[in-house]
ZAMARGU-4260 file (C-alpha; in steps of 0.2 Angstrom, whole numbers, plus 5000, padded with zeros to 4 digits):
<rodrens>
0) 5040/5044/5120 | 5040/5062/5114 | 5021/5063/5107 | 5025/5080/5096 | 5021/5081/5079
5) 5031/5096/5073 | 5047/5089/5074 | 5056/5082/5057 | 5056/5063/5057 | 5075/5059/5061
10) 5082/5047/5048 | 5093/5037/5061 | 5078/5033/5072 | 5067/5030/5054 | 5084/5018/5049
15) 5082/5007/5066 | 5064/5004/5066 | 5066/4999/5046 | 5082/4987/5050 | 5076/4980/5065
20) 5058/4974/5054 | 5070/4968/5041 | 5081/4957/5052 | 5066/4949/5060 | 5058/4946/5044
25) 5076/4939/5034 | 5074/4926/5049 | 5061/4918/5042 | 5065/4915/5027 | 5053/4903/5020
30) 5039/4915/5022 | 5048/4927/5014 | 5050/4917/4999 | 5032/4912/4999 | 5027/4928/5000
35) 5034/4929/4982 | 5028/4913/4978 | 5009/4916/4981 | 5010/4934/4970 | 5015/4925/4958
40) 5004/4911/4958 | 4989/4924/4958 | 4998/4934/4942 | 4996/4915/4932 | 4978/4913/4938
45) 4974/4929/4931 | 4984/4925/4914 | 4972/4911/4911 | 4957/4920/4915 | 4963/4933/4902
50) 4967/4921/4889 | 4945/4917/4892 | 4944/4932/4883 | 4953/4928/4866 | 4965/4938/4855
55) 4955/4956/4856 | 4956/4964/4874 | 4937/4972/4881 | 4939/4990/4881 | 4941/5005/4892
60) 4959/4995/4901 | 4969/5013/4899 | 4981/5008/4888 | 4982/4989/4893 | 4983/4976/4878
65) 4974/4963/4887 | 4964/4960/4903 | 4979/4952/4909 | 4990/4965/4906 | 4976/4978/4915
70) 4975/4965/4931 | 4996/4962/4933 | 4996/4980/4935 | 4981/4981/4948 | 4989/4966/4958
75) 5006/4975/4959 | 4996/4992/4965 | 4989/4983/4978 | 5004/4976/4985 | 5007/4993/4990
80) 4992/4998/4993 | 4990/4984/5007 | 5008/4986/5013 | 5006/5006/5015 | 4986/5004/5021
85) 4984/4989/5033 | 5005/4989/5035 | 5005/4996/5051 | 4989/4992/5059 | 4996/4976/5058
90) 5013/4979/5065 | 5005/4986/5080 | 4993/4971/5082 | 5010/4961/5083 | 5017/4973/5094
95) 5003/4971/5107 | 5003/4954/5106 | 5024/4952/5108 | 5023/4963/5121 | 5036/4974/5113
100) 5025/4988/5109 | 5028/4997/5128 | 5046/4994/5126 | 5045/5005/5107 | 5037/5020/5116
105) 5046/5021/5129 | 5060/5027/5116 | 5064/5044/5114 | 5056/5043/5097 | 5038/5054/5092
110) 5024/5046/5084 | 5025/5052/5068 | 5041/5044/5070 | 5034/5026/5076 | 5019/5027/5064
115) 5034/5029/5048 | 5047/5020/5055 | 5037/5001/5060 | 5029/5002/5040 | 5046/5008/5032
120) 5050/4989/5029 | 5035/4981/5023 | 5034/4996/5012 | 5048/4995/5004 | 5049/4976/5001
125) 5030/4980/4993 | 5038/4991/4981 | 5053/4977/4976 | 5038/4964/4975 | 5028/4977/4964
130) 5042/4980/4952 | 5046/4960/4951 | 5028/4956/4948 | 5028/4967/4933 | 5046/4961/4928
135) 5039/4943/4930 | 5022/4949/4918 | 5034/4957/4905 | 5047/4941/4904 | 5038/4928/4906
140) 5018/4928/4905 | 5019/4941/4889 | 5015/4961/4896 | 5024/4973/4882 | 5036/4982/4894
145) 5045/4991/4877 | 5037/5006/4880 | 5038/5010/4898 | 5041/5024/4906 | 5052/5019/4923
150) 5053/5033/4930 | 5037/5036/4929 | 5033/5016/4936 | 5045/5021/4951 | 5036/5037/4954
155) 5018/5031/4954 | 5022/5018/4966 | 5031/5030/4980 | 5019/5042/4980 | 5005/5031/4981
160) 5015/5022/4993 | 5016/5041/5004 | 4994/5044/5000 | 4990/5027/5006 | 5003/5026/5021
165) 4989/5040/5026 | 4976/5027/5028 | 4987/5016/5036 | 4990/5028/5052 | 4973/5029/5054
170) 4970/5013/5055 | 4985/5011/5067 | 4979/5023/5078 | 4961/5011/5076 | 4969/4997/5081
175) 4978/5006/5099 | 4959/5013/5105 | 4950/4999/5099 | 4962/4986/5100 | 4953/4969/5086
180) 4951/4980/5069 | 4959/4968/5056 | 4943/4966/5047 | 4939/4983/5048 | 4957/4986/5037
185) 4952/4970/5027 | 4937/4980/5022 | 4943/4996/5019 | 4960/4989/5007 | 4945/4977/4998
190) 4934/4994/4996 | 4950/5003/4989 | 4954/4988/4977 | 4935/4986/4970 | 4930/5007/4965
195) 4949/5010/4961 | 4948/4998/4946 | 4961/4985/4952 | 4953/4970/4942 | 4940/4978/4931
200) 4938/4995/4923 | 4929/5009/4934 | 4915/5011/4920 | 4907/4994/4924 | 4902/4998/4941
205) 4886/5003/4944 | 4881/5021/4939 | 4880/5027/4960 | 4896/5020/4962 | 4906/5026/4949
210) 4907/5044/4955 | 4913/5037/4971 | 4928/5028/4959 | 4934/5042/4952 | 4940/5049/4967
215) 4946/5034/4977 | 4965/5036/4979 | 4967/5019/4975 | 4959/5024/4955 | 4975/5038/4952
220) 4985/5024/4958 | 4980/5011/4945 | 4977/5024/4930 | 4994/5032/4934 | 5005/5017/4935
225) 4994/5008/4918 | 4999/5026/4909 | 5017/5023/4914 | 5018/5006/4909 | 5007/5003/4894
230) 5009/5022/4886 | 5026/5028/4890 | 5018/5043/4899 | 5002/5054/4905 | 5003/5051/4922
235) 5008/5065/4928 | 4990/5071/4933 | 4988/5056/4944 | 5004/5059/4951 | 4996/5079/4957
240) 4982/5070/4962 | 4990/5058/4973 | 5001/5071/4979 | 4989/5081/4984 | 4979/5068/4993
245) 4997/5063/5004 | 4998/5083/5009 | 4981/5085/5017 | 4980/5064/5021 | 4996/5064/5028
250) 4997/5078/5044 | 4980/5075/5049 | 4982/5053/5050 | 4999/5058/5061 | 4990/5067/5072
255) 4977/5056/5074 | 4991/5042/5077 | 4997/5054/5091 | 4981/5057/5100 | 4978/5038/5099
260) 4992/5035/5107 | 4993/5048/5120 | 4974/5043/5124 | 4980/5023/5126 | 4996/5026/5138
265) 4985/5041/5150 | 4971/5024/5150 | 4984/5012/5151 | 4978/5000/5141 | 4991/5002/5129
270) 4996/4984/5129 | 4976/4979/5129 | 4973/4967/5114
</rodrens>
């Protein structure tokens, strides 16, 4: 494997590593189909919950007209959210343990490459789920969709899709030096989810926290895609923000990825797990 950095990521060898993942995951199909099921299940539950509330929504849920409404948008967020963040270190866990990953490097393919490439599919199904979450809110379990802004919709997801994919090399390149970190990722998508506001508006945390909210990724995110959805617009500052977040995020998570990874084979304990 070619460990540079500078070279553009090649579309063909991005295209392979993405069809390979979605032929293996097509072959199980009942998974795939559950997959849907359960983020479905867990929209209902937190219809119910919302109707606890009554007919007038708290305040402070940008825009939303209902906690029901402010949460359907959270959990589609963090379908993303976990895809892009803990996508990879998981891919790479299974590589290990299939043996495959030796076999992947071996590839004339670089790392910024391999990091893109094994997360390209579970990102993109995240942003079809995402979108059919908030279809399924609109249709069926009463979210006002009327007033969305689409485009908006579509480019809040991707680029939060392209600022979390930062944490996700990094945790990748966790995972190669120090092999069992899946609770570390748990952690770190929970911590993303609970000061970005997923379930609950940012100004009930506690006073030390909230600072620390407003400039978690994860809080553009969920303000951005609510403005899209519930007020037809105003998320274009989240959009910069997030933007902004990927361009610095991004490089320096590659690298990473890189060093990682050159470290691992010079130790040879690349397929260590």
């Amino acid at each position: 494997m070619h460990s540079s950095i500078s070279r553009r990521p090649r579309p063909g060898a991005l295209g392979a590593l993405i069809r390979r993942d979605y032929i293996l995951a097509r072959s199980y199909r009942l998974a795939f189909f559950l997959d849907l099921v359960l983020g479905v299940l867990n929209l209902v539950i937190f219809y119910f919950i919302s109707r606890t509330f009554g007919s007038s929504p708290p305040r402070n849920l940008g825009g939303a007209p209902s906690y029901f409404a402010f949460a359907a948008v959270g959990i589609s967020v963090m379908v993303v959210m976990e895809a892009a963040s803990i996508g990879l270190a998981n891919r790479i866990r299974e590589e290990q343990l299939t043996g495959t990953l030796e076999a992947l490097v071996t590839q004339p393919i670089t790392a910024t490459e391999l990091a893109v490439g094994i997360t390209g599919y579970p990102f993109l199904f995240a942003m079809g789920r995402a979108a059919f979450y908030v279809l399924v809110s609109g249709v069926f379990l009463g979210v006002g969709l009327r007033g969305t802004d689409w485009i908006g919709f579509v480019l809040v997801l991707g680029i939060t899709g392209l600022a979390l994919a930062a944490i996700g090399i990094f945790l990748g390149a966790l995972v190669l030096v120090v092999k069992r970190t899946r609770v570390v990722a748990s952690l770190v998508t929970f911590g993303l989810s609970f000061l970005g506001g997923a379930f609950f508006p940012i100004s009930v945390l506690p006073g030390w926290l909230q600072p620390i909210g407003k400039v978690a990724p994860t809080r553009f995110a969920f303000d951005g895609l609510r403005a899209a959805v519930f007020r037809g617009g105003g998320w274009g500052d989240d959009v910069v923000a997030l933007a902004a977040f990927a361009a610095v995020a991004l490089p320096l998570a590659v690298w990473l990825f890189s060093l990682a990874l050159r470290a691992v084979r010079r130790s040879g304990s690349l397929l260590q797990y």
